[in-house]
N, C-alpha and C positions, 0 to 999 in steps of 0.2 A: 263227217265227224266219226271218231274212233272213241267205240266205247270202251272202257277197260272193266270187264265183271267179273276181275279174277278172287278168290278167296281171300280177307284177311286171315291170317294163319294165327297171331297173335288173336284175334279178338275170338279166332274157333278154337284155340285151346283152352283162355279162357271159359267160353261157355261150357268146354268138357269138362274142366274141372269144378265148375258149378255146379254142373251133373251130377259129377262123381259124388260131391256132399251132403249132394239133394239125394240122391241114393241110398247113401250112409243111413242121413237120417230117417231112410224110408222104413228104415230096417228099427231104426232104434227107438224114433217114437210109439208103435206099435209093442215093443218089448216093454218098453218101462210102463203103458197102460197096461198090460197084463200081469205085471209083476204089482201094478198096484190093486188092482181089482182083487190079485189071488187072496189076499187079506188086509180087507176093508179096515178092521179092528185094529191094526198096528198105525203106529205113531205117524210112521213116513208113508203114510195111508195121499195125504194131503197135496206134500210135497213130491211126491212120484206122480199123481193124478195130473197135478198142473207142470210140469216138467212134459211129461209124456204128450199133452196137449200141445205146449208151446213148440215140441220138438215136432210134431207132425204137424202143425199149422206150415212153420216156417220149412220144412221140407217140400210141401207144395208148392208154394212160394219161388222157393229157389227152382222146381221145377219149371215153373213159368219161366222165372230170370232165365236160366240156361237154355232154353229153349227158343224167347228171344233173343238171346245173344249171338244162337247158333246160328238162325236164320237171317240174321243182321248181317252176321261175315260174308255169308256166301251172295245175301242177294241184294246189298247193299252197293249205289254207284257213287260212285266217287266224282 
């Protein structure tokens, strides 16, 4: 029997650009925690705190997705 363990190319682009968002967001949830800590005392104190949260939680996340996605393509048989 012949096995076929070639790459899905579709499903390993996909995972990149999971990546790529999970990335984005690595960058941005970290900025908006900073920008809310810098002043506690203003209004958008709140809503920048739980933004900045939701936005690194879910960048993790996506890190996991994309990373099994990646590893799906490649060692996935068919």
């Amino acid at each position: 029997m012949e096995e076929n363990n070639k790459t899905d190319k579709k499903e390993l682009f996909k995972g990149i650009k999971t990546m790529a968002f999970a990335l984005l967001s690595l960058f941005m949830g970290p900025i908006l925690l900073s920008f809310a800590f810098s002043k506690p005392d203003d209004k958008l104190y709140l809503p920048l705190l739980i933004l900045g949260c939701a936005i690194s939680a879910m960048a993790i996340i996506m890190l996991f997705k994309g990373i099994r996605t990646i590893m799906g393509s490649m060692f996935k048989k068919k």
